[in-house]
PyMOL Python script that loads the backbone (N, CA, C, O; Angstrom):
from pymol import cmd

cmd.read_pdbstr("""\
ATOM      1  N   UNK A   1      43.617 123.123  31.200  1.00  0.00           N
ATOM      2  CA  UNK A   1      43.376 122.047  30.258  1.00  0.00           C
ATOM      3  C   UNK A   1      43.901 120.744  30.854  1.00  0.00           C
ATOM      4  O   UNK A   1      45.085 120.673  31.183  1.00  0.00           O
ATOM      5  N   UNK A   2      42.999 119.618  31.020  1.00  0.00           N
ATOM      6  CA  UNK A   2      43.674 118.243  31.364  1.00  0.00           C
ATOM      7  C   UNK A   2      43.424 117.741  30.031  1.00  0.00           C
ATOM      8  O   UNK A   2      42.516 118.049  29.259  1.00  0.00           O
ATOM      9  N   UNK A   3      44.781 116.565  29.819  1.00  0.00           N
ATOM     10  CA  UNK A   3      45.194 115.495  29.153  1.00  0.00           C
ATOM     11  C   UNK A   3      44.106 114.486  29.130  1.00  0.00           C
ATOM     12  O   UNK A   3      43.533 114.464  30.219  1.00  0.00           O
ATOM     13  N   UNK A   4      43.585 113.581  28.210  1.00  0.00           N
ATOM     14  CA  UNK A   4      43.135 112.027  29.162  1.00  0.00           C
ATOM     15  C   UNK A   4      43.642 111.019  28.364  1.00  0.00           C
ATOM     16  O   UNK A   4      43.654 110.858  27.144  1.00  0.00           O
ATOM     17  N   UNK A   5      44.180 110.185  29.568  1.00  0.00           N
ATOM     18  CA  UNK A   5      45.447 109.352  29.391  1.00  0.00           C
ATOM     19  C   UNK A   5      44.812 107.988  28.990  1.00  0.00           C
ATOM     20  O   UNK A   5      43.946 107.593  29.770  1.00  0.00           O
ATOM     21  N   UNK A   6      45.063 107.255  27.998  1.00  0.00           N
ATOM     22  CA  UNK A   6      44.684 105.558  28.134  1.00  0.00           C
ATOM     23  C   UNK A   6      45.545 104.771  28.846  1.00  0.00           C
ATOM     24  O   UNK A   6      46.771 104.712  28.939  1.00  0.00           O
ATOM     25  N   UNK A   7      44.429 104.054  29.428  1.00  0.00           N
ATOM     26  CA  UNK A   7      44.842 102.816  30.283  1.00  0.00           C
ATOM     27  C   UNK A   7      44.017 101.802  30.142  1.00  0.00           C
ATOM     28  O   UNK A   7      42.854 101.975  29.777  1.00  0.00           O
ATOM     29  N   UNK A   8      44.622 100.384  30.470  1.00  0.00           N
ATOM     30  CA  UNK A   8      43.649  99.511  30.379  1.00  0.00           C
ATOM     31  C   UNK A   8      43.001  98.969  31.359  1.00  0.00           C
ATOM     32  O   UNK A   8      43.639  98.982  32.411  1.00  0.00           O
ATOM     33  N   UNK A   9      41.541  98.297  31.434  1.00  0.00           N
ATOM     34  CA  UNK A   9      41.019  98.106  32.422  1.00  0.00           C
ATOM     35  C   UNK A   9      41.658  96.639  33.302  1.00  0.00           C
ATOM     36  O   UNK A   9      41.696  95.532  32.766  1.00  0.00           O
ATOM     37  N   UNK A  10      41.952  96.809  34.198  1.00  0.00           N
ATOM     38  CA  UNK A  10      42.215  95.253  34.351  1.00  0.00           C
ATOM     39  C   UNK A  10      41.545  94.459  35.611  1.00  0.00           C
ATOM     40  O   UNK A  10      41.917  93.336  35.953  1.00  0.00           O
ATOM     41  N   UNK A  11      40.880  94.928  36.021  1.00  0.00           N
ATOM     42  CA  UNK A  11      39.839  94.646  36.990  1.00  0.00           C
ATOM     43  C   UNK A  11      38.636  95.153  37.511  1.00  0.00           C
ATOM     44  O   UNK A  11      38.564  96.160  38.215  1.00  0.00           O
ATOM     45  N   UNK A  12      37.779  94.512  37.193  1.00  0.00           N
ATOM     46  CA  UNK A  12      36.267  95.435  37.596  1.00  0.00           C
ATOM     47  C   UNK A  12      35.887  95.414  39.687  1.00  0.00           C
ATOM     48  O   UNK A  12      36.354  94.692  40.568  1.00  0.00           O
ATOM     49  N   UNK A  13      35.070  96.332  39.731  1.00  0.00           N
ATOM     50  CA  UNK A  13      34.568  96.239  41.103  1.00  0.00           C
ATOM     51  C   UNK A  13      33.447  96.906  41.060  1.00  0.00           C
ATOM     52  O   UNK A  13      33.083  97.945  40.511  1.00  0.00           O
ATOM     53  N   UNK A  14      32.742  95.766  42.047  1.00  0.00           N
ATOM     54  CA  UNK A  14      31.482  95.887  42.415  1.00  0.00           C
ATOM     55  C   UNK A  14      30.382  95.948  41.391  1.00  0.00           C
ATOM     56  O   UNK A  14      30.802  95.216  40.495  1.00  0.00           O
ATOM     57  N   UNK A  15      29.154  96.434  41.004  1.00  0.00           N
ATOM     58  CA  UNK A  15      28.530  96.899  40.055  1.00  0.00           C
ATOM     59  C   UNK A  15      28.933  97.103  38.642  1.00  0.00           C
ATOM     60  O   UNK A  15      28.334  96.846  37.598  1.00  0.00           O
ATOM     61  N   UNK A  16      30.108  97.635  38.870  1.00  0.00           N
ATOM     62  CA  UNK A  16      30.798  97.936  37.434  1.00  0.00           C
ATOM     63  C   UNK A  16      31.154  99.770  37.620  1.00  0.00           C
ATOM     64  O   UNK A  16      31.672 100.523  36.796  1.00  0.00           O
ATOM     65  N   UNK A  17      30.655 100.065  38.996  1.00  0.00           N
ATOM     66  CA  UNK A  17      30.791 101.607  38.841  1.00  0.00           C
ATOM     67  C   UNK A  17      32.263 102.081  38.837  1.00  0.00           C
ATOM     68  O   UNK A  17      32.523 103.248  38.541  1.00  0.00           O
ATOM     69  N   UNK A  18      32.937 101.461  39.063  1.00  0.00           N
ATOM     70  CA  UNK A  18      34.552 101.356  39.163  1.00  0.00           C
ATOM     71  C   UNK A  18      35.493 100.536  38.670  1.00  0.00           C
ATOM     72  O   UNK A  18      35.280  99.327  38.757  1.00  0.00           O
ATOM     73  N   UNK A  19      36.475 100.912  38.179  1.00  0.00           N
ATOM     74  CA  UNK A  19      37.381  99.599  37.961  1.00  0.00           C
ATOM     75  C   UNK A  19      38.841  99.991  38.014  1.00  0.00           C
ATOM     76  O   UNK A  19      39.275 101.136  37.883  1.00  0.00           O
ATOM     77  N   UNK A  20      39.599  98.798  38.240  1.00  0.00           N
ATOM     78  CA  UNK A  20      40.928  99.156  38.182  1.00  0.00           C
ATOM     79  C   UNK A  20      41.900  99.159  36.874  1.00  0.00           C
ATOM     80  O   UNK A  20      41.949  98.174  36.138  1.00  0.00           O
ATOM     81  N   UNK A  21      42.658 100.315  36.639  1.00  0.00           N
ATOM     82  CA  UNK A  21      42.965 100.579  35.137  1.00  0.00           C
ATOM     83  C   UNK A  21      44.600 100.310  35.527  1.00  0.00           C
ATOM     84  O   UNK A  21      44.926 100.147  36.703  1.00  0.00           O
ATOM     85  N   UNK A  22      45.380 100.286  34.660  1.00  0.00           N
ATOM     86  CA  UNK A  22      47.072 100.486  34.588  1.00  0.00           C
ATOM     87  C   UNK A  22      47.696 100.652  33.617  1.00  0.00           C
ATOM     88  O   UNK A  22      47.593  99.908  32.641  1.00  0.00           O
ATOM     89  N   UNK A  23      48.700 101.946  33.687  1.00  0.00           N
ATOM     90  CA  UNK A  23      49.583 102.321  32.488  1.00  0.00           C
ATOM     91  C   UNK A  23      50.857 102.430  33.264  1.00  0.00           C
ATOM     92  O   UNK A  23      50.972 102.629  34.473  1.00  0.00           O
ATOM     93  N   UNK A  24      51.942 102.240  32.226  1.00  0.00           N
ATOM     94  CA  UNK A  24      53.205 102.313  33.125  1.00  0.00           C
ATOM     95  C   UNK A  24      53.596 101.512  34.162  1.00  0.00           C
ATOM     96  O   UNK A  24      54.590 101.801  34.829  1.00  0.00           O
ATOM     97  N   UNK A  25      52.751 100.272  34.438  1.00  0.00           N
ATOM     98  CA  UNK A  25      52.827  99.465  35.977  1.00  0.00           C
ATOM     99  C   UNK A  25      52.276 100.604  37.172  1.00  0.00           C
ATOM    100  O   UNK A  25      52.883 100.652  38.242  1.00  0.00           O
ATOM    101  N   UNK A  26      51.305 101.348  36.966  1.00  0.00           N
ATOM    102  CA  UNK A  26      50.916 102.329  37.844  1.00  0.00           C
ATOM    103  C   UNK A  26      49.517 101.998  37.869  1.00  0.00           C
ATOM    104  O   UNK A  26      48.879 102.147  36.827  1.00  0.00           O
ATOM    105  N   UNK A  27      48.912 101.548  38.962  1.00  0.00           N
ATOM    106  CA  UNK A  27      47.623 101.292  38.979  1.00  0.00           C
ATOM    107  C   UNK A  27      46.775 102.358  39.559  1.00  0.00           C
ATOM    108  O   UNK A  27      47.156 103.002  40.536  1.00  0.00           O
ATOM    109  N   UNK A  28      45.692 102.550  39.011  1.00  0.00           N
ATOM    110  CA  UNK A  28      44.657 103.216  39.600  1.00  0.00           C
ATOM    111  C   UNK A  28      43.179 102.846  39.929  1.00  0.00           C
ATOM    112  O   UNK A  28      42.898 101.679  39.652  1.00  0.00           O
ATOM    113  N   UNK A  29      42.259 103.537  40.418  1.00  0.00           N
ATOM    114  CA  UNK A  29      40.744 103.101  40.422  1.00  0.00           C
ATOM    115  C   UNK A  29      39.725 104.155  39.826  1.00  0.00           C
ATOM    116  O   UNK A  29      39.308 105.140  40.434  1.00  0.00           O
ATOM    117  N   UNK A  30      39.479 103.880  38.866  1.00  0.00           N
ATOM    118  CA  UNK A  30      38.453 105.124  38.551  1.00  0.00           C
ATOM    119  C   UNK A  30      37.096 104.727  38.123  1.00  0.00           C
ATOM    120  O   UNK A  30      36.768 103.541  38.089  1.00  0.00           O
ATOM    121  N   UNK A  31      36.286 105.705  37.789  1.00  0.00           N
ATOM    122  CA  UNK A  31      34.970 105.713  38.213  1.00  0.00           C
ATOM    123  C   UNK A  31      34.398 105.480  36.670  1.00  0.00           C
ATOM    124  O   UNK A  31      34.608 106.060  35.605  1.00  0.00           O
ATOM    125  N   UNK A  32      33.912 104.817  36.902  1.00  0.00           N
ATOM    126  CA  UNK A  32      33.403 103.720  35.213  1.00  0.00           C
ATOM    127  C   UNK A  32      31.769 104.289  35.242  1.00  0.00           C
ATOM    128  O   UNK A  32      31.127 103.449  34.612  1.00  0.00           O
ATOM    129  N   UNK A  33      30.944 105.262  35.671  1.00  0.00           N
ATOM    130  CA  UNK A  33      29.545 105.080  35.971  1.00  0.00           C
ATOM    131  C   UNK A  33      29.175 106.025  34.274  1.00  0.00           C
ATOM    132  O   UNK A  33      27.969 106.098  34.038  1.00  0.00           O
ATOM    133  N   UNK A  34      30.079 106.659  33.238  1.00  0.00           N
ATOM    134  CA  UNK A  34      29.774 107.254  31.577  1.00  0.00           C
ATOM    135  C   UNK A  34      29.345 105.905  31.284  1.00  0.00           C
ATOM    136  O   UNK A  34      28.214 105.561  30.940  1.00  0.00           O
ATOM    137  N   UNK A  35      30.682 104.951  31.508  1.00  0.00           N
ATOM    138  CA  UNK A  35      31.129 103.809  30.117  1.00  0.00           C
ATOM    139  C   UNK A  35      30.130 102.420  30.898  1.00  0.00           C
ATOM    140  O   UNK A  35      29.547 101.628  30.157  1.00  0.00           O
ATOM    141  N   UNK A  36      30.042 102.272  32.527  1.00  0.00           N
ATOM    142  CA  UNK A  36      29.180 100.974  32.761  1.00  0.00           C
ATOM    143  C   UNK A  36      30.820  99.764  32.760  1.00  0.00           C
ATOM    144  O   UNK A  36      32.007  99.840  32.443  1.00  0.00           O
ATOM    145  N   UNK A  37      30.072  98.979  33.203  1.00  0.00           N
ATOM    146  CA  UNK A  37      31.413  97.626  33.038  1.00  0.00           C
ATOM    147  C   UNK A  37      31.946  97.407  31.716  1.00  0.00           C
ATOM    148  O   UNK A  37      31.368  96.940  30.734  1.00  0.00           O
ATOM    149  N   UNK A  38      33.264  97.856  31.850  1.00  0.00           N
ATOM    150  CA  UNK A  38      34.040  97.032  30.616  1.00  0.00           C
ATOM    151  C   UNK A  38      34.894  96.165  30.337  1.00  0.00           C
ATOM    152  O   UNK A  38      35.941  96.356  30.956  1.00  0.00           O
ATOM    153  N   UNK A  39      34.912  94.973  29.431  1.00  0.00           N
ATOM    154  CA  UNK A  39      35.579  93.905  30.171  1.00  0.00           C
ATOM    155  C   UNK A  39      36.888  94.252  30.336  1.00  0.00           C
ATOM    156  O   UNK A  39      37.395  95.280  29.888  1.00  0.00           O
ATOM    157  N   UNK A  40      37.629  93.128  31.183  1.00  0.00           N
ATOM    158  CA  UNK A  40      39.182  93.235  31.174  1.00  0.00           C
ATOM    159  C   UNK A  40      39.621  93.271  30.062  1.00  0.00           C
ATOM    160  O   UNK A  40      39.145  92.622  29.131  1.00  0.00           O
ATOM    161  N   UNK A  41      41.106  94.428  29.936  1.00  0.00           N
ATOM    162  CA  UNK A  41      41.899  94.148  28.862  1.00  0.00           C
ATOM    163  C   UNK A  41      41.094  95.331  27.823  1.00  0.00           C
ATOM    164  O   UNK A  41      41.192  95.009  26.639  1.00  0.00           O
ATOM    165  N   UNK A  42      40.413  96.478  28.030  1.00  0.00           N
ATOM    166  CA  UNK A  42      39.504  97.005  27.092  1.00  0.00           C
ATOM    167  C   UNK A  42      40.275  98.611  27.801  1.00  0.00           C
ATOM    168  O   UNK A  42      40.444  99.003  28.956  1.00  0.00           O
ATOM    169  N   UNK A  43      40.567  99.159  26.541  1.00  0.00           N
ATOM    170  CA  UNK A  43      41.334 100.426  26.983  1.00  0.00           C
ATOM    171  C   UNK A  43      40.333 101.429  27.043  1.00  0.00           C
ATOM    172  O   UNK A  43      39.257 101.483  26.447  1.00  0.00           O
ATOM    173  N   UNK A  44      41.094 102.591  28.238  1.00  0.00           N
ATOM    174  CA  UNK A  44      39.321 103.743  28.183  1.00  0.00           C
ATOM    175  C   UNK A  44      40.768 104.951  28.179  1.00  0.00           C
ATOM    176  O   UNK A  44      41.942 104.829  28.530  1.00  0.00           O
ATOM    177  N   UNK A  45      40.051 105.979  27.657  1.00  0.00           N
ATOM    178  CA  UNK A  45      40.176 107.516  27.849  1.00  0.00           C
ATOM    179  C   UNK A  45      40.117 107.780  29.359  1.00  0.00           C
ATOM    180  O   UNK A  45      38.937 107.811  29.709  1.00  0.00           O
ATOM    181  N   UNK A  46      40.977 107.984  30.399  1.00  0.00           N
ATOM    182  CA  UNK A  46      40.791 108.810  31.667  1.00  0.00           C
ATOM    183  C   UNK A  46      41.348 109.998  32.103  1.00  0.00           C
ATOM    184  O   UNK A  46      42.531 110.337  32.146  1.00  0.00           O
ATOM    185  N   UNK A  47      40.540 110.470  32.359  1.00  0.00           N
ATOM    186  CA  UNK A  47      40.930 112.034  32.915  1.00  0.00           C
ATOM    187  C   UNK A  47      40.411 112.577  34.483  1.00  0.00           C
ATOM    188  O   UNK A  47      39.193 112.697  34.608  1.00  0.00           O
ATOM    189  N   UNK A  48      41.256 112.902  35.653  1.00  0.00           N
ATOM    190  CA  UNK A  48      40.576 112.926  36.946  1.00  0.00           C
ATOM    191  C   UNK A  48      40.116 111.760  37.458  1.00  0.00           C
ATOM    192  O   UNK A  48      39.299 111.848  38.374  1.00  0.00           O
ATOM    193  N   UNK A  49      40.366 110.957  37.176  1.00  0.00           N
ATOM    194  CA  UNK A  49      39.674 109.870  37.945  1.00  0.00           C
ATOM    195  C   UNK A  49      38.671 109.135  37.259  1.00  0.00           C
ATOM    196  O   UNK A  49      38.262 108.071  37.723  1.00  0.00           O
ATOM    197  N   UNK A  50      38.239 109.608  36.194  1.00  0.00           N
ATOM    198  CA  UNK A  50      36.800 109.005  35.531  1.00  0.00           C
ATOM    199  C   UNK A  50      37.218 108.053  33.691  1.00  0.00           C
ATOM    200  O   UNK A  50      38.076 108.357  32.862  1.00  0.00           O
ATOM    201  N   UNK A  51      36.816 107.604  33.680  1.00  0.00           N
ATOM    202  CA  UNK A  51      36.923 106.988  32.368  1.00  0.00           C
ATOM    203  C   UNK A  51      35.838 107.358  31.207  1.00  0.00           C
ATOM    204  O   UNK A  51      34.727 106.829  31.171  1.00  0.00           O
ATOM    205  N   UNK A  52      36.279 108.312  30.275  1.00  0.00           N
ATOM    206  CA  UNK A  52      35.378 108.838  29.600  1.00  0.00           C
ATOM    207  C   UNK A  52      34.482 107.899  28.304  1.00  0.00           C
ATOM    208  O   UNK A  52      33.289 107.725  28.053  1.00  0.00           O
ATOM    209  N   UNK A  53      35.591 107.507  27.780  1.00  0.00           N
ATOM    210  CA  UNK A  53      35.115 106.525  27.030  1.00  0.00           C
ATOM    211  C   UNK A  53      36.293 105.440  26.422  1.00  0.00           C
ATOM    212  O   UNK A  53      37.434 105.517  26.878  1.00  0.00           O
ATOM    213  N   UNK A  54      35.974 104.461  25.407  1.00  0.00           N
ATOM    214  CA  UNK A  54      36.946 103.679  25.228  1.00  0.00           C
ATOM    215  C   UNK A  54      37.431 104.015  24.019  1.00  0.00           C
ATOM    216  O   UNK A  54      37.091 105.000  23.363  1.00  0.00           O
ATOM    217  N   UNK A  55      38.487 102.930  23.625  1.00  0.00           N
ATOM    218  CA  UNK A  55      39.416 103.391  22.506  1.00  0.00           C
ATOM    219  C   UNK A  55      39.614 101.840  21.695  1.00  0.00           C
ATOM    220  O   UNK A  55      39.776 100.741  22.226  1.00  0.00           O
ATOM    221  N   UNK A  56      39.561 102.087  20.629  1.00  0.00           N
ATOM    222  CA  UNK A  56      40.243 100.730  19.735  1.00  0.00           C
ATOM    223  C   UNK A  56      41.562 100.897  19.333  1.00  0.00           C
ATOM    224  O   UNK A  56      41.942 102.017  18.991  1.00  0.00           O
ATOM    225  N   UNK A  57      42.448  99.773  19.325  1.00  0.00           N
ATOM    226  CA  UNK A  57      44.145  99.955  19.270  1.00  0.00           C
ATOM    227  C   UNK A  57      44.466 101.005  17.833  1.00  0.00           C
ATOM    228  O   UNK A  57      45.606 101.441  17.672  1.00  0.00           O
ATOM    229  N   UNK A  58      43.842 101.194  17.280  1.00  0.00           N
ATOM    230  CA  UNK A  58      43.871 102.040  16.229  1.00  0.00           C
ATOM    231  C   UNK A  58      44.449 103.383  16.207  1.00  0.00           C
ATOM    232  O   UNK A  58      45.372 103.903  15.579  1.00  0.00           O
ATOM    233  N   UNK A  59      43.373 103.897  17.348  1.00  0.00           N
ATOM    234  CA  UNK A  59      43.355 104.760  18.439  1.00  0.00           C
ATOM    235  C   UNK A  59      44.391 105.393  18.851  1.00  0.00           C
ATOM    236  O   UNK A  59      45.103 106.361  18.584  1.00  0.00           O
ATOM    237  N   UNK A  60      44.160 103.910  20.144  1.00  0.00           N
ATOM    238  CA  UNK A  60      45.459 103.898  21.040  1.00  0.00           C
ATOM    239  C   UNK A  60      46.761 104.223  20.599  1.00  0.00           C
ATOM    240  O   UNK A  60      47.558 104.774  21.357  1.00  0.00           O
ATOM    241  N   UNK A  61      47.113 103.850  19.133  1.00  0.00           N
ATOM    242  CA  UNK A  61      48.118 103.961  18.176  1.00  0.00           C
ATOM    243  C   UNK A  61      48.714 105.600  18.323  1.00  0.00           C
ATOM    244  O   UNK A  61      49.719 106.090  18.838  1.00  0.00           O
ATOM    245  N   UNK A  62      47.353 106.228  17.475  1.00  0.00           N
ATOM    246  CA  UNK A  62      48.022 107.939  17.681  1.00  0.00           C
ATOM    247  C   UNK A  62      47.812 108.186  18.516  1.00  0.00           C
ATOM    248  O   UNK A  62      48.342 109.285  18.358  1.00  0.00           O
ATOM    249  N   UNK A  63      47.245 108.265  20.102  1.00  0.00           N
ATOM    250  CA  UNK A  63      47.059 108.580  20.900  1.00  0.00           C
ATOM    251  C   UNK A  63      48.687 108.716  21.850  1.00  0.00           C
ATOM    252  O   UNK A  63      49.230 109.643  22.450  1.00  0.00           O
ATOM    253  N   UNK A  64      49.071 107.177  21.571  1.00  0.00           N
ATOM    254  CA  UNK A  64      50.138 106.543  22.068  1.00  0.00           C
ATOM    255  C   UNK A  64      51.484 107.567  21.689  1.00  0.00           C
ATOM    256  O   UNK A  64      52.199 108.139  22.511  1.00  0.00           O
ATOM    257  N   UNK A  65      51.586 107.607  20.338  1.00  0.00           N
ATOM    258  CA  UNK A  65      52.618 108.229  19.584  1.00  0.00           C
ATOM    259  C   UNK A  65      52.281 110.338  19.847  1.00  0.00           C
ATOM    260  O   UNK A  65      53.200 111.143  20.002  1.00  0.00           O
ATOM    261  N   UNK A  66      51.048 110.643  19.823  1.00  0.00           N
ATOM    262  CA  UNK A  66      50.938 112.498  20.435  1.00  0.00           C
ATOM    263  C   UNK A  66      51.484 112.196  21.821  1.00  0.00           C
ATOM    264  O   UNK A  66      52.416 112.991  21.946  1.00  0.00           O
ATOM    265  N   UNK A  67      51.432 111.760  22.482  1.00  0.00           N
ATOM    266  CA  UNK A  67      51.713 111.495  24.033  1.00  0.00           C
ATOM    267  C   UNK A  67      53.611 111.399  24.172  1.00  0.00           C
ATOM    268  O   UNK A  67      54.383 111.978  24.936  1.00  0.00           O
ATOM    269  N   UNK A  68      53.850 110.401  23.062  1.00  0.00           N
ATOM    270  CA  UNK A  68      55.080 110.737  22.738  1.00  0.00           C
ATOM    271  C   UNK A  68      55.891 111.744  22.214  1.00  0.00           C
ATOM    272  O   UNK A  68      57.025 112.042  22.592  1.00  0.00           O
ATOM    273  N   UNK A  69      55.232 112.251  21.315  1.00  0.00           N
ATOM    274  CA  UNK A  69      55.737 113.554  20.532  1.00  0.00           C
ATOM    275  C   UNK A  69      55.802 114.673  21.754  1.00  0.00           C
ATOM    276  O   UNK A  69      56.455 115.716  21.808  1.00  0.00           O
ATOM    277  N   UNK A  70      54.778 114.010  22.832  1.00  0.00           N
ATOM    278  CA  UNK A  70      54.523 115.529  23.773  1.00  0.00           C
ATOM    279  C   UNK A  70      55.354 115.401  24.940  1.00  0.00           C
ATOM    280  O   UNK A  70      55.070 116.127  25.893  1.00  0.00           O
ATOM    281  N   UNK A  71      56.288 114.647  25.037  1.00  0.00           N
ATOM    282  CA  UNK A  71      56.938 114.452  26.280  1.00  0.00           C
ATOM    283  C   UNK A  71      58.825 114.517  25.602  1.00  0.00           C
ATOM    284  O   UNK A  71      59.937 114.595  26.124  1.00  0.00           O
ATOM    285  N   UNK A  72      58.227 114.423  24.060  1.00  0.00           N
ATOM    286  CA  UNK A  72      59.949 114.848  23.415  1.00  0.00           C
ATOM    287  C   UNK A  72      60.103 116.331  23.179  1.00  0.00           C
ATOM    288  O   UNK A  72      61.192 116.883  23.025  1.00  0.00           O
ATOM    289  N   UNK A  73      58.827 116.986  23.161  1.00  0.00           N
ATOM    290  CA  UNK A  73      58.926 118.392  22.864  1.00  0.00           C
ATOM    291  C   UNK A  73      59.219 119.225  24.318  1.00  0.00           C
ATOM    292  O   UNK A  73      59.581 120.393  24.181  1.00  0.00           O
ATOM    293  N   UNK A  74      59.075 118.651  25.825  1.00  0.00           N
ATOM    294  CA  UNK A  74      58.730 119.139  26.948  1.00  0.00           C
ATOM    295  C   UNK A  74      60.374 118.665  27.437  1.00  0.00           C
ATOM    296  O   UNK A  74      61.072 119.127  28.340  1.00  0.00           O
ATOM    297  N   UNK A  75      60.660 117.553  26.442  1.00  0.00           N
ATOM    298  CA  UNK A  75      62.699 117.234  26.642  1.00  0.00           C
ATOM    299  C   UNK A  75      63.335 118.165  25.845  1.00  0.00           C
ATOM    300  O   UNK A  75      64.564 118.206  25.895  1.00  0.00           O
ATOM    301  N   UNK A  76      62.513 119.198  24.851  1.00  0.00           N
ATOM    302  CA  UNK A  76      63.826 119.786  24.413  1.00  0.00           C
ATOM    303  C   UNK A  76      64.048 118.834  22.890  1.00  0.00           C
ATOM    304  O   UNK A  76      64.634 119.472  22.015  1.00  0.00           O
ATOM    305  N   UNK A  77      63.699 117.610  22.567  1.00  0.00           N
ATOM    306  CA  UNK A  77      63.923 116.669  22.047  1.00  0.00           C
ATOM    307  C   UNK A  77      63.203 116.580  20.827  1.00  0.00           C
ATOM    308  O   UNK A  77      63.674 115.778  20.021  1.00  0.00           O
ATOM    309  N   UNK A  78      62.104 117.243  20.454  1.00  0.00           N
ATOM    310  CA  UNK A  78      61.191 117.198  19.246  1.00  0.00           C
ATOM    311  C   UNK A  78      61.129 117.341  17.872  1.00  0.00           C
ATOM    312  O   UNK A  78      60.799 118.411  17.361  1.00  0.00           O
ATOM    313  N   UNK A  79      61.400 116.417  17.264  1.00  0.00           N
ATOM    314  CA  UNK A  79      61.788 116.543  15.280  1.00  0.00           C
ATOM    315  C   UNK A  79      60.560 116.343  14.619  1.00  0.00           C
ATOM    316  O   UNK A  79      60.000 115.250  14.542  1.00  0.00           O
ATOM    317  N   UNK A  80      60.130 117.427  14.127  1.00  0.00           N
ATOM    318  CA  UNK A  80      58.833 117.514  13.322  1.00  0.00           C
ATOM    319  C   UNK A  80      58.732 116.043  12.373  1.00  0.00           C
ATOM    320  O   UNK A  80      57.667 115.496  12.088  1.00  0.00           O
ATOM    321  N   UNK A  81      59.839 115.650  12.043  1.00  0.00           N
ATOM    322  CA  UNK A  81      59.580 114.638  10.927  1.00  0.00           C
ATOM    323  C   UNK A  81      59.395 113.470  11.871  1.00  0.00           C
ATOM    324  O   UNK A  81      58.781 112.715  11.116  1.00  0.00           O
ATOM    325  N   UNK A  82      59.479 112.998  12.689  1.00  0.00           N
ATOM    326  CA  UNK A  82      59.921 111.717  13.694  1.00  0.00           C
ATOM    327  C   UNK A  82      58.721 111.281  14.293  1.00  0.00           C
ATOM    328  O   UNK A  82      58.578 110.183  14.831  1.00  0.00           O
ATOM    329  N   UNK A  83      57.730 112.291  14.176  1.00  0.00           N
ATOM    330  CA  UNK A  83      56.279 112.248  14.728  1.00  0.00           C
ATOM    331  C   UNK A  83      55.099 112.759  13.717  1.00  0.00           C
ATOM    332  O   UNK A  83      55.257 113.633  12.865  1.00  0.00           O
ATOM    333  N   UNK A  84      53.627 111.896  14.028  1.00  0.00           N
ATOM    334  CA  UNK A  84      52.409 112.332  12.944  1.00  0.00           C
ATOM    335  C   UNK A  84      53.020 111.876  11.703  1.00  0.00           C
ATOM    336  O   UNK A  84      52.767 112.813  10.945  1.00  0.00           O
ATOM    337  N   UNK A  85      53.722 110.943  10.976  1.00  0.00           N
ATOM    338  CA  UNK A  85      53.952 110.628   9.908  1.00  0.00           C
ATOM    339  C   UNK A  85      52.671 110.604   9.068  1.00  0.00           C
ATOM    340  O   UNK A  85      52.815 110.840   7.868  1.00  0.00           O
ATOM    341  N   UNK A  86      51.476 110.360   9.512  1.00  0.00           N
ATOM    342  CA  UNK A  86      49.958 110.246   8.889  1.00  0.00           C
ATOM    343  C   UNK A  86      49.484 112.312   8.505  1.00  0.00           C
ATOM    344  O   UNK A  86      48.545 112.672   7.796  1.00  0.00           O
ATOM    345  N   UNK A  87      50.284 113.071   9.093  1.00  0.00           N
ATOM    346  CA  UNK A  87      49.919 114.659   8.859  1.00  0.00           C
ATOM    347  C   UNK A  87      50.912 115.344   7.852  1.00  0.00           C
ATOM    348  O   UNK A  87      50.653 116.442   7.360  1.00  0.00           O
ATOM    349  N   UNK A  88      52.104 114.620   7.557  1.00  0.00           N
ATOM    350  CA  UNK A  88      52.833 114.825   6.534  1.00  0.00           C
ATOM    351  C   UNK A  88      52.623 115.305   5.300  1.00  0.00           C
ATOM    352  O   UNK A  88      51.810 114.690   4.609  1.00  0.00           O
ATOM    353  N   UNK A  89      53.178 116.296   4.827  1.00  0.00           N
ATOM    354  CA  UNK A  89      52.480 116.222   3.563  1.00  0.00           C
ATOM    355  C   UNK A  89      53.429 115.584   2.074  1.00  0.00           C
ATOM    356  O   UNK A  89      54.592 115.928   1.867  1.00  0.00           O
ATOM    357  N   UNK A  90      52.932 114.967   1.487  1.00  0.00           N
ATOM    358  CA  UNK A  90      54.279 114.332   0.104  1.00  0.00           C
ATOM    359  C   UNK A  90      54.951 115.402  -0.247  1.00  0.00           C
ATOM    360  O   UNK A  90      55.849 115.320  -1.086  1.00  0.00           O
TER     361      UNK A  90
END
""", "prot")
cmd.dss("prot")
cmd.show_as("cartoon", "prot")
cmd.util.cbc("prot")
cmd.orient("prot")
């Protein structure tokens, strides 16, 4: 099973079949030829190298926060209540 991580685009190349993305101050180049050119500053889904599709900060929001929950549970660190506040039940 792979993850796919958001990042944002922050530079296009060439055609648009590629572009350069960054999360963490970690840059990469992946292969834009699903999604086509997207402008700078426009977050995508990547997995392997490819950008599957994009995301609105909405999104990015729970995306942002499971990613978190999943790196406190892999510390040993994970409090059911502290994470998914939206899956809660009253």
């Amino acid at each position: 099973m792979c993850l796919s991580i958001p990042k944002m685009v922050v530079e296009c190349e060439g055609e648009g079949d590629f572009a350069w993305v960054e999360r963490d101050g970690k840059r990469e180049r992946i292969n834009m030829m699903l999604l086509g050119t997207q402008p700078v500053g426009t977050w995508v889904l990547t997995q392997l190298g490819l950008a599957k599709e994009t995301i609105e900060p909405e999104q990015l929001v729970l995306i942002e926060e499971a990613l978190t929950a999943l790196a406190a549970s892999l510390d040993g660190d994970y409090d059911a209540g502290q994470y998914f506040q939206d899956l809660q039940r009253p």
